[in-house]
C-alpha positions as CSV (number, residue, x, y, z in Angstrom):
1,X,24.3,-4.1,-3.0
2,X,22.6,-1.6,-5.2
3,X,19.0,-1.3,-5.4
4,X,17.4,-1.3,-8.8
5,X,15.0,1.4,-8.9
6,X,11.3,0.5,-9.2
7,X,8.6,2.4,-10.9
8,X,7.4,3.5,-7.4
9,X,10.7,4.7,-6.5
10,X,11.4,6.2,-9.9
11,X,7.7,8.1,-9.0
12,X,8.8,9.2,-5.9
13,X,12.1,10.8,-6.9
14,X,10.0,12.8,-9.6
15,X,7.9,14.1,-7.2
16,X,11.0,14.5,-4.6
17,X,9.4,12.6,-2.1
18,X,11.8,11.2,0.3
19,X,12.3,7.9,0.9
20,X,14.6,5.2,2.6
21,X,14.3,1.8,1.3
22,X,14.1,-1.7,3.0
23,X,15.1,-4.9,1.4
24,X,14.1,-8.0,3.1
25,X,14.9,-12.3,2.8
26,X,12.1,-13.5,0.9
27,X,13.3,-17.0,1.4
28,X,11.5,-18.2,4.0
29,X,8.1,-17.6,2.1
30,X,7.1,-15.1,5.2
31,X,5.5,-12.4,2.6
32,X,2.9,-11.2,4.9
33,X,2.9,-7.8,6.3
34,X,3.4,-8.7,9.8
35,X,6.4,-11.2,9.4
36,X,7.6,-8.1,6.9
37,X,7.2,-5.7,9.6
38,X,9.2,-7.8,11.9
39,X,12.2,-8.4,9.2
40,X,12.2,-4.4,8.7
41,X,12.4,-4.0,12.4
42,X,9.1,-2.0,12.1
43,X,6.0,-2.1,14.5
44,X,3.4,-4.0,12.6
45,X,0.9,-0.6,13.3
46,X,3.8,1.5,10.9
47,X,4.0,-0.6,7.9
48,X,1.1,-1.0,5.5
49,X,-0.5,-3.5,3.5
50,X,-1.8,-2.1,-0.3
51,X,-5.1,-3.5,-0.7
52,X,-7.1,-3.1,-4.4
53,X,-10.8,-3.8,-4.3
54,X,-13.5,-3.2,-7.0
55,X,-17.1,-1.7,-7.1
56,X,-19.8,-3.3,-8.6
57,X,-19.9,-1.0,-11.2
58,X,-16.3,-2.0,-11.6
59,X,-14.7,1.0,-10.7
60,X,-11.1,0.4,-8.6
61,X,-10.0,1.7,-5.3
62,X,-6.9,1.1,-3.3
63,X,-6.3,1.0,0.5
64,X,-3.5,1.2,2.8
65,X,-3.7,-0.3,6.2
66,X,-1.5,-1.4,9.1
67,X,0.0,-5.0,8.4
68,X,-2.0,-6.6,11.1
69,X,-5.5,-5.1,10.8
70,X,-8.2,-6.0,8.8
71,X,-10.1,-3.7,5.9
72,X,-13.4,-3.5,7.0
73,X,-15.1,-3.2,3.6
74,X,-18.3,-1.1,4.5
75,X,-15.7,1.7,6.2
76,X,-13.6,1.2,3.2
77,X,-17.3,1.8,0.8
78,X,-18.3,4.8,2.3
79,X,-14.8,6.3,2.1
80,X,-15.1,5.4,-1.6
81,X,-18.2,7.3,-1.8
82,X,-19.9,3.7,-3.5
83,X,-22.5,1.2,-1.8
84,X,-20.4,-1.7,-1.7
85,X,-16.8,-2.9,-2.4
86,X,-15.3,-6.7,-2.5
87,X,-11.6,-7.5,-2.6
88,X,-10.1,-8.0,-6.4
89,X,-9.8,-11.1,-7.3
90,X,-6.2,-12.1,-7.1
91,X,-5.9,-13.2,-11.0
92,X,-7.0,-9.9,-11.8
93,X,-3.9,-7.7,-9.5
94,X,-1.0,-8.0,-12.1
95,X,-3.1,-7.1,-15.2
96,X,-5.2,-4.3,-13.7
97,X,-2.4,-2.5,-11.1
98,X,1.6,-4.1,-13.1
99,X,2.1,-5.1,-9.5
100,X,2.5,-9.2,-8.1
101,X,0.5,-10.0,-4.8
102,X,3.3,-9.3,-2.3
103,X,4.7,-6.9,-4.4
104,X,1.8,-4.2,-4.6
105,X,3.0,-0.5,-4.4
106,X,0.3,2.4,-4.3
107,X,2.4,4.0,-6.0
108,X,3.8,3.3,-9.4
109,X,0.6,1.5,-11.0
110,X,-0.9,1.1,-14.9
111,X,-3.8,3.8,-13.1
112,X,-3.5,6.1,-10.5
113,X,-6.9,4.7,-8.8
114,X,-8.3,6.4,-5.9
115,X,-6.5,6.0,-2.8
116,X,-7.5,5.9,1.0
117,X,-5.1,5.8,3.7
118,X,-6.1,4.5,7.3
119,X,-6.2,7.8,9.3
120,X,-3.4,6.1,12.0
121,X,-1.0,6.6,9.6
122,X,-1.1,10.5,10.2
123,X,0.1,8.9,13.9
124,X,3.8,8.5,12.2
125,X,6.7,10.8,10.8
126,X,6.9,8.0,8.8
127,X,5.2,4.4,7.3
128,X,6.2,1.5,5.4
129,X,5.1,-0.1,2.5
130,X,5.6,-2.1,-0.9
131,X,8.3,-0.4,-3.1
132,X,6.8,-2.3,-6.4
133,X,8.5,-6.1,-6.2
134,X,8.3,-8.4,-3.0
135,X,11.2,-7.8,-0.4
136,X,11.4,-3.9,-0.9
137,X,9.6,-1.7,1.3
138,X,10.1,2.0,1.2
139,X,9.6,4.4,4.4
140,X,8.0,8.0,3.8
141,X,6.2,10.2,5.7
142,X,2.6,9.6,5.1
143,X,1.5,12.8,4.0
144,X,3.9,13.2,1.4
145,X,3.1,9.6,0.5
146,X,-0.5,10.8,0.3
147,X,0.3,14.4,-1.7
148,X,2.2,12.3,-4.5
149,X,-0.4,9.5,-4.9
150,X,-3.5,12.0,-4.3
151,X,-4.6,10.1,-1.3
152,X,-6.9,10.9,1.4
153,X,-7.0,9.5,4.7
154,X,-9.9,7.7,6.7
155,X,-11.0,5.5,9.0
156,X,-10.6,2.0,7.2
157,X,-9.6,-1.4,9.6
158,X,-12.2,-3.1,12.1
159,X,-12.9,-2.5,15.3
């Protein structure tokens, strides 16, 4: 079955990033990174959740962490260079990013927002995440992930 591309996809190919893609069974309602890990046949520590959160000056910044950890916020601030930061609301993903909860891509949004990587990532040849619709993941090694989105990587999960 072909694969329709996605704007993250379509992205990647501009910037010749190289990527393999993963389609997944999105019938069971298992969305979460973990289970997708699991249907990838991917450790949970190699596929990565996109995250969007917003200052209180409203200024937007996106995070990438391993399916099963937690974004510690205060980590998360001070790699944002801001005081504080709070999860987006969920109402506001689509309009602000184009992408459906599930279906988040760091790459491929309305804005290229600053992006932060959870350092572990550099662990990999390559990590998962959302290809821009819910059951595709793409696989990429992260630092070409990180040259084409203009990420940076840091300590970001709790402890």
């Amino acid at each position: 079955m072909s694969i329709g591309k996605t704007n993250a996809m379509r992205l990647l190919d501009a910037a010749a990033v190289s990527y393999e893609t993963h389609e997944y069974d999105t019938a069971d309602g298992a969305l979460d990174a973990v289970s997708v890990a699991r249907k990838i046949n991917r450790a949970p520590e190699q596929v990565f959740k996109t995250l969007v959160t917003e200052s209180a000056a409203h200024e937007y910044f996106v995070f990438l962490i391993p399916a099963a950890e937690e974004l510690d916020l205060k980590k998360a601030a001070r790699a944002a260079g801001v005081k504080q930061i709070s999860m987006l609301p969920l109402k506001q993903l689509f309009p602000l990013t184009g992408y459906r909860h599930g279906g988040c891509s760091p790459v491929g949004m309305k804005k290229l927002f600053p992006t932060y990587i959870e350092e572990t990532a550099q662990l990999f040849d390559r990590i998962c995440f959302s290809g821009g619709r819910i059951g595709l993941n793409l696989e990429s090694a992260p630092e070409a992930l990180a040259s084409c989105i203009g990420a940076c990587f840091a300590p970001l999960t709790r402890e």
